[in-house]
C-alpha positions, 0 to 999 in steps of 0.5 A: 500500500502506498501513497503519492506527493505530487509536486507542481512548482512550475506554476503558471501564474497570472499578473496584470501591469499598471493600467490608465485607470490605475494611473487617474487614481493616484494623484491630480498633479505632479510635482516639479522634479528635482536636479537627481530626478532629471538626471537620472531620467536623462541617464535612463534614456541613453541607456535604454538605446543601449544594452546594458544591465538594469541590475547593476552599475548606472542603470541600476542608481538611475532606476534606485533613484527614480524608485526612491522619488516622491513623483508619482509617475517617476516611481511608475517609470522605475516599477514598469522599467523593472517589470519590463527588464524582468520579462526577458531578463531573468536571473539571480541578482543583489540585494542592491537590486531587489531593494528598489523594487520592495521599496516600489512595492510598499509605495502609495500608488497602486499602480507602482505597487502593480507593477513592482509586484509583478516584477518580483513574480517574474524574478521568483522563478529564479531559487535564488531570488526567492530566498532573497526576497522573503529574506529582505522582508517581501512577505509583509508588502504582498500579503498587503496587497493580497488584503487589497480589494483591487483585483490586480494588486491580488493577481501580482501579489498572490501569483509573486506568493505562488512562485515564493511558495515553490522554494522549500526554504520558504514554506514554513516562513510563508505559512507563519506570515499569516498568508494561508487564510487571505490566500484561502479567501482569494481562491473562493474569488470570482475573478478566475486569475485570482482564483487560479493563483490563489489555488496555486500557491496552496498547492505549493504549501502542500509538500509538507506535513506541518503545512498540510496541517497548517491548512486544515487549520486555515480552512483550505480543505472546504475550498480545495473541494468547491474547486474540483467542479472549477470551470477552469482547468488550472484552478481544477488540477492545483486544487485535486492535487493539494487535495492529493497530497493532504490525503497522503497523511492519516490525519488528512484522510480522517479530516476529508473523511469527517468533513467532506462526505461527498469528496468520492463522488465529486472525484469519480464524477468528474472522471467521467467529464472530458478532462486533460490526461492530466487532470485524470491522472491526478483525480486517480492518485487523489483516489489512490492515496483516500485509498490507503485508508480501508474506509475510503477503498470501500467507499470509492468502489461503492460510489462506482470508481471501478466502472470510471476506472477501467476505460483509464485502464485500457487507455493508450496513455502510460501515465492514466493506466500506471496511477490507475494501476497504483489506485487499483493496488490500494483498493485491492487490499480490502477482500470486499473488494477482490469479486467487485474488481474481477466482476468488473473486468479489471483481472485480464487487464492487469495480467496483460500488463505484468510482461511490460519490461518497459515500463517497471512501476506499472509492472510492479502496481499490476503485479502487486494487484493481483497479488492482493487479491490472490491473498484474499481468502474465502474465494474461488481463484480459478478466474486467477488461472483462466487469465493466463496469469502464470504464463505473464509472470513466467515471461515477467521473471524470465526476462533480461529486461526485468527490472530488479524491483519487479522481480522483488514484486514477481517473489512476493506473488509466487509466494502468496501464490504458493499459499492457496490451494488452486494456484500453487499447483501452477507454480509447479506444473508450468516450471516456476521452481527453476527460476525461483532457484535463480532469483536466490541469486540475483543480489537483492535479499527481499527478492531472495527471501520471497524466493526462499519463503515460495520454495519451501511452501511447495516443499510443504505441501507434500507432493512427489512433484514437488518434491521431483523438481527440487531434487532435480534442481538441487545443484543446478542451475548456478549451484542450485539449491544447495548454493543457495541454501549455503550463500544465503546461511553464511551470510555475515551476521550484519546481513539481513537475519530475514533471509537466513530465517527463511532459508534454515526455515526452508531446510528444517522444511526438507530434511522433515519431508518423506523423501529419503533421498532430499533428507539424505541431501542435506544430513550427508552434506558436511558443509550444509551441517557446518552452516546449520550449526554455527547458526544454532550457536549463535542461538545458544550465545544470544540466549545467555544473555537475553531474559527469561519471560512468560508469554503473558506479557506479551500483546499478541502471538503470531504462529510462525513454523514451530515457533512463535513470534510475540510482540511486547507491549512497549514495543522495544521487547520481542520474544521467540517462543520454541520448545517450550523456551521463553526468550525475550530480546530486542528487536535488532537479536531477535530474527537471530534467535527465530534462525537459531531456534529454527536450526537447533530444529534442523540439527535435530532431524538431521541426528534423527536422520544419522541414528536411523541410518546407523540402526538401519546398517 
């Protein structure tokens, strides 16, 4: 089960420039200018024939001065010589630089303020210029404006905000500025320029936790929602993908949860209107990540998500059927929905799609759909292999193509697979025990423990065809199982105890199976018993220094081989229960213990091999 952040910091945002009624608004007369003024307007003139930088040397002083004038419309020139420059001249500049245009920014007239604003949003799509204007203390000067019940002071201002929200080392400063709620408002405003940036900026201050909990707080997620229906395709996608990235905390999940009872049905609705790839593709990961919580995998499927679902799906579009497939994984954890899922068609759709060596996290969604539901219990499984879906994971796991996290996934499924009374017979008939015996060789411990753990749960069931394939692959290919069973038991004591749990686990499996021969393969080997041994005394040496414990303290036992696993109530302590001996140790000693324990097992069926073997003689 996962969740998504969705980052979208490439905002485009909208502003506006000073316009003639903003001009009339400002004052009925000019004063006279001054010897500096007249000299700096003269300055700029030449200049502006020639091509120089605004941003530094005498251009900048000439600007510097024009700025910190009290003529009204020498402040203009200043504020629309900056935000001119700015459109085709964007870089990192000085502190000298950016100080005229926040002094621009708190002047009297609004158009200067329009202006000036509108030079710093284009400035702000450079980090380094984001930093410098929250640092200089442009913060205050926009949120003013943003207060502002002119409309293009809000579209400079909040769109300069959406872009200063972009850069992570502004965030917190921006959320603690007392922007969210006016940024709120502003996306309820019935301007669409403002609206957009407003949404926006919002999204912008999603990408962490405490920001995401600091608009809640703010009142944002009942804004956020209205947007979804939004007319305007920008203010629709910011607002699903801030709602996205709030439904990736447990906390934000049980806010919509409580708050929007219609967040489902807007979402699924809306995947039914002609949207850009796009915005589908974020409605699908909003579902995705409400669905790492088993109220809202429910819900999405009983609001009819599966039937809009499908279409995304069998789309030629990559991205729709990878966060379709990542959306179906999450709703496939709940067993309530495994039959509305094969009903609705979805099964021979995610089987195709699991021999895609292009295309590795769509694989690994796919896979781990099925797998899901395969888990499930209570349920005929035959749909599972009219499919074809052994033939697509023998293709997946045979190919040079797989990626390494896929074959990850493909073990997973083989061993859930290997659990289920109709689907492990496949595994053995179609001949998925020789690449699993190669997959204990790929280098990737997780992939070699679900290997491990799928080998030895055929090798339970009993049958002479199991037991025929893995006499026939104990040393081949690449050493077989033998090599594995020997790689993986003397790995080093700082490797993952994991894999060499399940690997004794595996042998103490075979050596009580009823095939002499098998049993005889193990006992007799010198180097498979040398290995058994020192991990049944590194048993005995953690055993001495861990305490002894009744079970009753403990919260919850989970049956695992002949031993149990308990899990303390404080959460730190672990115990291993076997043969009747109660150990409790920390969590880093513990799957030690469980291998030690395990082996001692070993050790004992291979002396009781030895004894029948010397009576027998």
């Amino acid at each position: 089960m996962g969740s998504s952040l969705s980052s979208i910091c490439g905002i485009n945002c909208c502003k506006v420039s000073a316009n003639d009624d903003d001009c009339r608004e400002a004052q009925e007369y000019q004063p006279l200018l001054g010897d500096r003024e007249r000299h700096a307007v003269a300055a700029l003139v030449k200049l502006f024939e020639s091509k120089v930088s605004f941003y530094e040397g005498e251009a900048l002083k000439s600007l510097t001065v024009l700025a910190h004038s009290d003529v009204h419309h020498l402040q203009l020139s200043a504020a629309t010589a900056f935000n001119e420059i700015s459109e085709y001249d964007v870089r990192p500049i000085s502190p000298e630089a950016l100080e005229p245009m926040l002094y621009l920014l708190q002047s009297a007239y609004i158009d200067v303020q329009h202006g000036a604003s509108a030079a710093l949003g284009n400035l702000a799509s450079v980090v380094e210029n984001k930093r410098l204007i929250v640092k200089m203390g442009g913060l205050e000067p926009l949120i003013r404006q943003m207060l502002s019940p002119n409309t293009s002071a809000q579209i400079n201002s909040v769109g300069c905000i959406t872009n200063l929200a972009a850069d992570e080392e502004n965030k917190l400063a921006i959320a603690k500025s007392g922007a969210l709620v006016p940024l709120t408002r502003l996306a309820r405003s019935k301007d669409q320029r403002v609206q957009r940036n407003a949404t926006g900026a919002l999204l912008n201050m999603t990408h962490r936790p405490e920001l995401r909990l600091m608009l809640i707080e703010a009142g944002s997620v009942a804004v956020l929602v209205d947007l979804i229906a939004s007319v305007d395709e920008e203010t629709q996608y910011y607002a699903i993908t801030a709602l996205s990235n709030i439904a990736v905390d447990v906390g934000g999940r049980n806010v919509l949860w409580d708050s929007q009872p219609e967040l489902i049905d807007m979402l699924v609705k809306a995947l039914y209107r002609p949207l850009k790839i796009k915005i589908q593709s974020q409605i699908v990961l909003a579902l995705r990540n409400l669905a790492c919580d088993s109220r809202y995998q429910v819900q999405i499927v009983d609001s009819g998500g599966l039937d809009a679902l499908l279409p995304l799906l069998q789309s030629s579009y990559t991205i729709l059927i990878t966060s379709t497939c990542a959306c179906l994984r999450n709703l496939s954890i709940d067993s309530r929905n495994e039959t509305p899922i094969i009903c609705s068609g979805f099964l021979p759709e995610l089987v195709d799609l699991i021999p895609q060596a292009d295309e590795p996290d769509l694989q690994c969604h796919a896979i781990s759909t099925v797998r899901n539901m395969a888990a499930n219990s209570g349920q005929d499984k035959q749909a599972f292999i009219d499919s074809g879906l052994f033939d697509r994971v023998k293709i997946a796991l045979t190919d040079s193509r797989t990626h390494p996290k896929v074959l990850c996934e493909l073990a997973a499924a083989l061993s859930v697979f290997a659990l289920n009374d109709q689907l492990w017979r496949p595994i053995v008939e179609l001949g998925f025990c020789k690449p699993l015996v190669q997959l204990t060789r790929c280098r990737d411990l997780e992939a070699e423990y679900n290997a491990c753990l799928t080998l030895g749960t055929l090798a339970s069931k009993g049958t002479a065809e199991v037991y025929d394939e893995l006499v026939r692959l104990w040393r081949a290919p690449n050493g077989g199982i033998r090599g594995c069973l020997i790689k993986i038991m003397t790995l080093p004591e700082y490797a993952n105890t994991n894999v060499r749990s399940i690997a004794v686990w595996l042998t103490k499996t075979l050596l009580g199976c009823v095939r002499a021969d098998l049993v005889e393969r193990i006992a007799c080997d010198a180097q498979l018993v040398a290995a058994i041994e020192e991990i049944a005394k590194c048993k005995a040496v953690l055993s001495s220094s861990c305490s002894v414990a009744s079970s009753t303290r403990f919260s919850s036992v989970i049956d695992d081989a002949k031993g149990k696993q308990v899990d303390a109530a404080d959460g730190h302590i672990m115990a291993f229960i076997a043969n009747g001996e109660h150990i409790v140790a920390n969590g880093r000693d513990h799957e030690a213990l469980r291998a030690g324990a395990l082996a001692c097992q070993a050790i004992s069926l291979i002396d009781d091999f030895s004894s029948q073997q010397v009576a027998g003689k």
